[in-house]
Residue frames relative to the residue before (quaternion, step in Angstrom):
aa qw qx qy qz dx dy dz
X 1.0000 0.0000 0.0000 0.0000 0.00 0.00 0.00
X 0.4017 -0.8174 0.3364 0.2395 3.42 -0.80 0.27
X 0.5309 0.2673 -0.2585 0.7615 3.23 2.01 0.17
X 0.0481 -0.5651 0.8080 0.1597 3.19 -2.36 -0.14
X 0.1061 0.7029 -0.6646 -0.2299 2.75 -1.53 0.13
X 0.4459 -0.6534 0.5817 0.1894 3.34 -1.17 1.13
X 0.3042 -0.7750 0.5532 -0.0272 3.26 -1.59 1.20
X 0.0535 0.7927 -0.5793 -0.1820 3.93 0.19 0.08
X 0.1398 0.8985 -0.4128 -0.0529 2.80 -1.24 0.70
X 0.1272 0.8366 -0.5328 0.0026 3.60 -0.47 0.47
X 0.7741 0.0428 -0.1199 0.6202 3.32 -1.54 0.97
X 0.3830 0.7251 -0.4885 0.2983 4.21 0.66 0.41
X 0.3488 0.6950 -0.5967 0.1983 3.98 1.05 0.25
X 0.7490 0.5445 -0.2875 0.2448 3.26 0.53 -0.98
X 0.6777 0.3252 -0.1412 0.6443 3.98 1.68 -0.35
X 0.4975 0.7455 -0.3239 0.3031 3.52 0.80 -0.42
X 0.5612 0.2514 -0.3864 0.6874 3.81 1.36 -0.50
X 0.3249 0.7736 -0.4722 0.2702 3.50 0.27 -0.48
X 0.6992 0.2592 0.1614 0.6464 2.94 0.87 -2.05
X 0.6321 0.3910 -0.4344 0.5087 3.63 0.21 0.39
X 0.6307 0.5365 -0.3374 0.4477 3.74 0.98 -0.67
X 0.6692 0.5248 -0.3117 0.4238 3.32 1.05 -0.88
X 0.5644 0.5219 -0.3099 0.5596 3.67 1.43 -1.12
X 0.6289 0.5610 -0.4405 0.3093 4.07 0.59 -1.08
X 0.8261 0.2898 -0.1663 0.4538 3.64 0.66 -1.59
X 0.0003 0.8042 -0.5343 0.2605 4.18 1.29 1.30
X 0.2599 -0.7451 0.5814 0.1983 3.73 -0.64 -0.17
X 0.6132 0.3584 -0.3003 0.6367 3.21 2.28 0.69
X 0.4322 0.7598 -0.4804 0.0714 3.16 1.35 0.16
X 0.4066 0.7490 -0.3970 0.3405 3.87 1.21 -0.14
X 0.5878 0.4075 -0.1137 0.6896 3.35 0.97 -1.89
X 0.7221 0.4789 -0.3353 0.3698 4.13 -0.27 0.27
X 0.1567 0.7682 -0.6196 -0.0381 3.27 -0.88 1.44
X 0.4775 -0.6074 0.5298 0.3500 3.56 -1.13 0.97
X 0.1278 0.7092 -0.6621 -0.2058 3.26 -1.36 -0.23
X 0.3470 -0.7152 0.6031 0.0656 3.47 -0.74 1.59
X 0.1864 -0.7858 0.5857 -0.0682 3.23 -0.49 1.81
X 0.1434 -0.7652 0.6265 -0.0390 4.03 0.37 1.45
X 0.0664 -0.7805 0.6076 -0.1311 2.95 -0.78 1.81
X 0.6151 0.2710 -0.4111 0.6158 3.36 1.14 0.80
X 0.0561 -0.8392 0.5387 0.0498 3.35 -0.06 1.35
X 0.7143 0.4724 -0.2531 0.4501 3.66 -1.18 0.60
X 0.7960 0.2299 -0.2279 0.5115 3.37 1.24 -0.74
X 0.6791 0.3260 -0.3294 0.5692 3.78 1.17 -0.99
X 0.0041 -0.6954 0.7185 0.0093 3.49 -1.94 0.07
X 0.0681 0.8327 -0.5082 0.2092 2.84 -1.01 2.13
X 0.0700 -0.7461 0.5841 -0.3119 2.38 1.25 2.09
X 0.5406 0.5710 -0.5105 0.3482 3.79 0.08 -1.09
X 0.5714 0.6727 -0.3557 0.3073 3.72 0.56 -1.00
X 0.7241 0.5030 -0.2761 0.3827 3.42 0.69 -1.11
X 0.6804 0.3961 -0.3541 0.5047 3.57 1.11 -0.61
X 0.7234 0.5013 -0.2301 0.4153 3.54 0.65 -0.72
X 0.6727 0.0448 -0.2600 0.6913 3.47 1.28 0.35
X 0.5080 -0.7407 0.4327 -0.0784 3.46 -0.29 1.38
X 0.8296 0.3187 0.0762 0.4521 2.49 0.29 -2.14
X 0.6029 0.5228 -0.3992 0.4515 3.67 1.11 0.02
X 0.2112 -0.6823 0.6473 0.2661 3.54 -0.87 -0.25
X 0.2441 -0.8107 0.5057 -0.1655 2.99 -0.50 1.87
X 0.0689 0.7939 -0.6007 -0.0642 3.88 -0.64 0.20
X 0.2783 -0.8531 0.4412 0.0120 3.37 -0.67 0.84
X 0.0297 -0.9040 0.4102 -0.1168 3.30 0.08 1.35
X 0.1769 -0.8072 0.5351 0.1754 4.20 -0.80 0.01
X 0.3872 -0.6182 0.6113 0.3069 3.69 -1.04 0.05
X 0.7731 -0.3038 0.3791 0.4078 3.54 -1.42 0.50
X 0.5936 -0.0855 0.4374 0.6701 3.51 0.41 -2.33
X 0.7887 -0.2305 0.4305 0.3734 2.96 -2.15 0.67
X 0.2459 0.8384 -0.4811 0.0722 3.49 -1.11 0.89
X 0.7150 -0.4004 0.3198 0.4756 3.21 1.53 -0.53
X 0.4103 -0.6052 0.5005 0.4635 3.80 -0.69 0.79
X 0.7372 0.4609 -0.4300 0.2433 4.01 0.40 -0.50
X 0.5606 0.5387 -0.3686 0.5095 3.61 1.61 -0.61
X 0.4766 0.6760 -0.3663 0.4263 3.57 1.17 -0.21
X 0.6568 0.5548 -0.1644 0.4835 3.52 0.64 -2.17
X 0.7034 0.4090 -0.3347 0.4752 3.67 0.91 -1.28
X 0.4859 0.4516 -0.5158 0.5421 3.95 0.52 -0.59
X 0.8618 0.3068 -0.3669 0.1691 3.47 -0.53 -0.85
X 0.4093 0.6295 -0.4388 0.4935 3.41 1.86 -0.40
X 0.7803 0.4299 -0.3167 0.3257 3.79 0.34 -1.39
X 0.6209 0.4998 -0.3660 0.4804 3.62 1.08 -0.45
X 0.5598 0.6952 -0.3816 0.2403 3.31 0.87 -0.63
X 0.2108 0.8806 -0.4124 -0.1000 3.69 -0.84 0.23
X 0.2722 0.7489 -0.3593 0.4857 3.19 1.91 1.65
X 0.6873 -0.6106 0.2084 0.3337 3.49 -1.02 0.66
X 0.6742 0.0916 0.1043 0.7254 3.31 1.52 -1.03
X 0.0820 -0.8045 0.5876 -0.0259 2.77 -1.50 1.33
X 0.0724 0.7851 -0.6091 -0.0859 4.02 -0.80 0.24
X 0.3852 -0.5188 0.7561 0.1039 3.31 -1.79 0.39
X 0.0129 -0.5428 0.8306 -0.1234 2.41 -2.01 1.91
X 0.5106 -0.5612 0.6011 0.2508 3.62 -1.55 0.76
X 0.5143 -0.6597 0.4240 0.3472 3.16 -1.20 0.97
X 0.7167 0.3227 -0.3678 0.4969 3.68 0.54 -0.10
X 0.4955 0.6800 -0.4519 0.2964 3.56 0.51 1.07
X 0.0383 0.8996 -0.4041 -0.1612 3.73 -0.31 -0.56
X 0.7375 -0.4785 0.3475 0.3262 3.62 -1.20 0.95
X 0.2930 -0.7933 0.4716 0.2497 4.02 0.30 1.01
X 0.7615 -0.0987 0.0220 0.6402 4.25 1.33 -0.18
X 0.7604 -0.2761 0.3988 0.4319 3.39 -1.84 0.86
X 0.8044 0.4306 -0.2416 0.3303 3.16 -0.20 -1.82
X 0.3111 0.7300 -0.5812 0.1806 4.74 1.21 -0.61
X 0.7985 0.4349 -0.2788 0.3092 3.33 -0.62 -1.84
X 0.8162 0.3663 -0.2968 0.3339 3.81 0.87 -1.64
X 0.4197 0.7259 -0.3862 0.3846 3.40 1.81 0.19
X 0.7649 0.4676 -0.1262 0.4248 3.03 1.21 -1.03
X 0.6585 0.5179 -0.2658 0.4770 2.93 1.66 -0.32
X 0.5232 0.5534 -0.4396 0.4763 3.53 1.39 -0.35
X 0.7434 0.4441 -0.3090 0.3932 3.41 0.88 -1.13
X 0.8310 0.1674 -0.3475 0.4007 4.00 0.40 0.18
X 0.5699 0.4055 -0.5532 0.4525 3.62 0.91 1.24
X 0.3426 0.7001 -0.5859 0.2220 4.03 1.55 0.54
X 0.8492 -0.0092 0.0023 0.5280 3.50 0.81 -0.67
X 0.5643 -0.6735 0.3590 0.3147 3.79 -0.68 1.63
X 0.5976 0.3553 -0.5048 0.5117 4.37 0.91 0.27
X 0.4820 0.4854 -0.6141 0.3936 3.81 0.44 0.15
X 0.0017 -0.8076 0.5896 -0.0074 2.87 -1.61 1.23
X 0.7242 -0.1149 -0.2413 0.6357 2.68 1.93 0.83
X 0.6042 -0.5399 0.5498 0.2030 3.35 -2.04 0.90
X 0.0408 0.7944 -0.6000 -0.0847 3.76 -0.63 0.61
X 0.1580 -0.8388 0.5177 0.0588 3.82 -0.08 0.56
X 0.6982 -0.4867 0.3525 0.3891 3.74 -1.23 0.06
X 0.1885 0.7736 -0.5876 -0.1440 3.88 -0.40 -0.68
X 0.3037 -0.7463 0.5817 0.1113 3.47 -1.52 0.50
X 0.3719 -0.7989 0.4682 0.0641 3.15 -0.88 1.29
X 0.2420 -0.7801 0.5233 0.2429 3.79 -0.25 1.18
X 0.0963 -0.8507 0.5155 -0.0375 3.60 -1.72 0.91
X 0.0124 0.8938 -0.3963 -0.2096 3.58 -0.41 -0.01
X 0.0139 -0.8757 0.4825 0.0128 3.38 0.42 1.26
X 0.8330 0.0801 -0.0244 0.5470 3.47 -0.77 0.82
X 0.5174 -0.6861 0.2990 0.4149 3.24 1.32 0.68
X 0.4417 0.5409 -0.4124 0.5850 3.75 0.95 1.07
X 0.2996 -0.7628 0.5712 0.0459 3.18 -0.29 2.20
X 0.0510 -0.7446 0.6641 -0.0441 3.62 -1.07 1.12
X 0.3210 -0.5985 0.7220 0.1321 3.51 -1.60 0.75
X 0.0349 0.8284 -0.5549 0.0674 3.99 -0.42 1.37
X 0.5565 -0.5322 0.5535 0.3175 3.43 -0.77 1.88
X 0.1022 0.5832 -0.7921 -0.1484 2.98 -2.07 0.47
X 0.4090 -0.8275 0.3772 0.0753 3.98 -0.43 1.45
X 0.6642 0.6541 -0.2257 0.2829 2.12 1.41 -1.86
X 0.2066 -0.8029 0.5066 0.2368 4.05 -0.95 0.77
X 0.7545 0.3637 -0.3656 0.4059 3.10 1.17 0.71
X 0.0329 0.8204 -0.5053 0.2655 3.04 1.07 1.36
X 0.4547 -0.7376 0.4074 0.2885 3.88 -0.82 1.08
X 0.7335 0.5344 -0.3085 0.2851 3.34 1.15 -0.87
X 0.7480 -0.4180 0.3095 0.4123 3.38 -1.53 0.44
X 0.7268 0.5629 -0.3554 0.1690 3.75 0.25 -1.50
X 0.8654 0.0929 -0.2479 0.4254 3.22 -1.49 0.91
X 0.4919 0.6661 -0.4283 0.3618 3.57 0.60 1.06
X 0.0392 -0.8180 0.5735 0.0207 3.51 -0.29 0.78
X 0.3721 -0.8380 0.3878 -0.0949 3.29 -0.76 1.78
X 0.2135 -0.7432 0.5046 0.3839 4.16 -0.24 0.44
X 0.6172 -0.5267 0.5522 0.1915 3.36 -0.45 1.44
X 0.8352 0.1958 -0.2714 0.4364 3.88 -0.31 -0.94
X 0.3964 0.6246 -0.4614 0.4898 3.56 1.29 -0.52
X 0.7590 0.3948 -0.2909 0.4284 3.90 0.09 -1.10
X 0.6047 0.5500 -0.3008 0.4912 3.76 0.84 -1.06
X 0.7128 0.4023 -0.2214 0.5301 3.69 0.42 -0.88
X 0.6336 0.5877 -0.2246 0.4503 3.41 0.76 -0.54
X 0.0886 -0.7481 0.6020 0.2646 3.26 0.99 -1.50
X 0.2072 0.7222 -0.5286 0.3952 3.94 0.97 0.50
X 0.5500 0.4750 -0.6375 0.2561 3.63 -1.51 0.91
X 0.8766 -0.3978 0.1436 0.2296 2.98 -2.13 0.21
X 0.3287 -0.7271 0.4733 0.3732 3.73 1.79 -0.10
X 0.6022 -0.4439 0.5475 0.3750 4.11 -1.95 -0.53
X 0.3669 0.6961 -0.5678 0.2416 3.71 0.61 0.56
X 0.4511 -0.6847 0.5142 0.2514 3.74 -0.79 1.11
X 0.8360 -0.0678 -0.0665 0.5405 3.66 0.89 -0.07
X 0.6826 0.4352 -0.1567 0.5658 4.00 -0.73 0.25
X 0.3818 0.7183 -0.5007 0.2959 3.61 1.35 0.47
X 0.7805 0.2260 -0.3965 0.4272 3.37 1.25 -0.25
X 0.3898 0.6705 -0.5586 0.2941 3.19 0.42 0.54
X 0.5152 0.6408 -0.2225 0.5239 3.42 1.71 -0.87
X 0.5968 0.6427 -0.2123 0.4309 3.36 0.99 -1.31
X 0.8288 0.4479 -0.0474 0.3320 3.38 0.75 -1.50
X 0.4694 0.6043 -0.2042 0.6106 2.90 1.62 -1.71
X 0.5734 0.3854 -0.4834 0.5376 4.17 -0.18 -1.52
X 0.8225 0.3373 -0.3420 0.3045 4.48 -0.72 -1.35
X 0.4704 0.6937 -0.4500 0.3082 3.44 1.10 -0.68
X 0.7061 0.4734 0.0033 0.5266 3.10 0.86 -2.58
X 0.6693 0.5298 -0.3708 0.3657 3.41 0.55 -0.45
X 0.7018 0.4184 -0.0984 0.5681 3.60 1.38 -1.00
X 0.6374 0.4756 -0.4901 0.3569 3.56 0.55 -0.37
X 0.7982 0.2953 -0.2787 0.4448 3.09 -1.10 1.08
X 0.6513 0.4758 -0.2082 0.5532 3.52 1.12 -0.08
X 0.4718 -0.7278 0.3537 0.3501 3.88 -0.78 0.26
X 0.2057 0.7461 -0.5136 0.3703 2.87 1.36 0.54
X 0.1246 0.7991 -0.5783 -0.1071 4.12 -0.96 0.19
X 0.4253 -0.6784 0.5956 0.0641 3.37 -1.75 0.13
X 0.2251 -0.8481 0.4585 0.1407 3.80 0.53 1.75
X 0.0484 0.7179 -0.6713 -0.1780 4.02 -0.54 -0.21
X 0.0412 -0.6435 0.7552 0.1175 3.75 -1.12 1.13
X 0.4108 -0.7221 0.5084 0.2269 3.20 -1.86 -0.16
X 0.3420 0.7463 -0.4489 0.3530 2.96 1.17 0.91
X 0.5212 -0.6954 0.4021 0.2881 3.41 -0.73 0.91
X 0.1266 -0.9099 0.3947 -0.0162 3.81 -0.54 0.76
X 0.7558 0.0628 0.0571 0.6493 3.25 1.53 -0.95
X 0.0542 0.8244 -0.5226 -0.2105 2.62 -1.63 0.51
X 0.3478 -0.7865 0.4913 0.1383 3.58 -1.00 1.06
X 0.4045 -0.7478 0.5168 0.1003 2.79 -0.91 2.33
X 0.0465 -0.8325 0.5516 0.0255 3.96 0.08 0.95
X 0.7841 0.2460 -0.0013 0.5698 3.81 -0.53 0.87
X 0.2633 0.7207 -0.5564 0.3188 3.42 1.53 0.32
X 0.5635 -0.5741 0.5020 0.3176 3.43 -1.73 0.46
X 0.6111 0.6116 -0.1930 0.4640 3.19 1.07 -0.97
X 0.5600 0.6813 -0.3897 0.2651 3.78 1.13 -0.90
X 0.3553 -0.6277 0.6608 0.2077 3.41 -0.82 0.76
X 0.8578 0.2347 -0.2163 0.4028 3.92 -0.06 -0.84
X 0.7791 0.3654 -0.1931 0.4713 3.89 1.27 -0.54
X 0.3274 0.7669 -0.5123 0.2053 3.10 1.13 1.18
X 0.6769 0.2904 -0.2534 0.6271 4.14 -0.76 0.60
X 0.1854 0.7696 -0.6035 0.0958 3.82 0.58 0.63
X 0.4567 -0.6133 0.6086 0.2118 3.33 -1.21 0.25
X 0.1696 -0.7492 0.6263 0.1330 3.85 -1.20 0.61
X 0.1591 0.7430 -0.6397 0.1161 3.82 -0.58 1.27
X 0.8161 0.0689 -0.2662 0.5084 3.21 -0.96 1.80
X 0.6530 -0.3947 0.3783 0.5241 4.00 1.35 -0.07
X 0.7630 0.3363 -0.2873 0.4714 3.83 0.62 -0.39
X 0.6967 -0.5483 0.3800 0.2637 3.65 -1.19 0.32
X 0.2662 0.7401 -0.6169 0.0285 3.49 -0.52 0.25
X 0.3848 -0.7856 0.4645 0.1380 2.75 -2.18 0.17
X 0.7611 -0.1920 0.0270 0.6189 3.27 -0.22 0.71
X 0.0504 0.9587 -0.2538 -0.1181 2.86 0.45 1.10
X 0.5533 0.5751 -0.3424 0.4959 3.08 1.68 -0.24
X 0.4702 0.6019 -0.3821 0.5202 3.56 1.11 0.08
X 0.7222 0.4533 -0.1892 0.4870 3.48 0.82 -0.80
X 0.3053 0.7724 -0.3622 0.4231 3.44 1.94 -0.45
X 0.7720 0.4836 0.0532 0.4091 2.44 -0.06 -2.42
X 0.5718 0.4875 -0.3382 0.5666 4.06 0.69 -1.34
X 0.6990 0.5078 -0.3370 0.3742 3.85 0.26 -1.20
X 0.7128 0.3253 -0.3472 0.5153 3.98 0.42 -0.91
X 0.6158 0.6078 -0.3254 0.3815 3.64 0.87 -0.13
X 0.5757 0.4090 -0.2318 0.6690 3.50 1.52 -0.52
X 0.6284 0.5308 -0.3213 0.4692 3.58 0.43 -0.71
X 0.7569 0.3216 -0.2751 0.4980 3.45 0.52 -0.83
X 0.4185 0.4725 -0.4878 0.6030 3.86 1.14 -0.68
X 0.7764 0.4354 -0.4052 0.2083 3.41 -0.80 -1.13
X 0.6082 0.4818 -0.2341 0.5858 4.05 1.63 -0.98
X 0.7050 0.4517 -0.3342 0.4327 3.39 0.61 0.08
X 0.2547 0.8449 -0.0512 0.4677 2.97 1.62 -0.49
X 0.7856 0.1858 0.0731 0.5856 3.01 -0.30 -2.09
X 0.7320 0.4325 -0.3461 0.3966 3.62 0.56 -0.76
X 0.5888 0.5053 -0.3650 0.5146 3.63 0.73 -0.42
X 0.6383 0.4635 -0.3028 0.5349 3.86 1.14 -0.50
């Protein structure tokens, strides 16, 4: 296939078609395999999936033990064997039909792109007034709306490490540092691509979120702390490479 997208999941019945529906009606959905990375092995089972989306090509995969959405991301990198991969949370979803082939135009425009970064929007409810909030920023830590060369990572040995939180921030930081200075490159379009369902009801890891400045966060001093910890993995990393 020529994309993946990896899928952690746990306890994720309740948002999971959610996010498959959005991946079903792609205008790449042919060239696309999911791979549902079941991070609560033994207890969840998302087999049902395969009959009820059909039409996807699906690949079903488990972690060791309960471990984290990043020990997850890494199962799905290692099973992988497609040109480009990204990661969406199971309570996320594809922001238009049109996401994946955006992302794909943008990291086969020129053979040193080694990855597509796109726009995503962050859901909110301030003052009870649901909002969809740009994030611009291209050097945002998290995973969403990136689409990755798959052998670039493998050859690299690049992914999301055992951090309990900030795993992609690790993830990113390692490709930033890894490429700067090299011909290696990094496309940014501005087309919206994703959208991240912060503070969802449904959220297994952002439940009881805090609000600081009007937007969602999460534990955020935990993430403080999760952040200089990826950051410093991520320079060690690059320097040992």
């Amino acid at each position: 296939m020529k994309v993946a997208i990896g899928i952690p999941a746990y306890k994720a019945q309740k948002t999971i078609e959610e996010c498959l529906s959005s991946i079903n009606i792609q205008t790449m959905r042919d060239d696309i395999n999911v791979i549902i990375s079941n991070d609560n092995p033994g207890v969840d089972d998302y087999s049902y999936l395969l009959k009820k989306f059909d039409k996807l090509h699906i690949t079903l995969t488990e972690t060791d033990k309960n471990g984290g959405p990043g020990i997850a991301r890494n199962k799905a990198i290692e099973v992988a064997k497609d040109d480009y991969i990204m990661f969406m949370d199971a309570d996320d979803v594809l922001y238009t039909p049109y996401a994946v082939e955006q992302l794909y135009k943008g990291v086969t425009a020129n053979p040193a792109i080694v990855q597509c970064q796109g726009t995503f929007v962050q859901t909110a409810t301030v003052n009870n007034e649901h909002k969809l909030i740009p994030q611009t920023n291209p050097n945002h830590p998290w995973s969403f709306g990136r689409l990755t060369n798959l052998k670039f990572l493998k050859e690299t040995g690049i992914n999301f490490g055992k951090l309990p939180n900030m795993e992609d921030g690790r993830f990113q930081w390692c490709i930033n540092l890894l490429i700067e200075g090299t011909q290696y490159k990094r496309n940014i379009i501005q087309d919206v691509v994703y959208v991240w369902k912060e503070g969802s009801e449904h959220s297994i890891t952002r439940s009881g979120i805090d609000i600081n400045d009007g937007i969602p966060v999460y534990n955020y001093s935990m993430c403080q702390i999760g952040a200089s910890i990826a950051a410093k993995q991520a320079v060690e990393f690059a320097l040992a490479k």
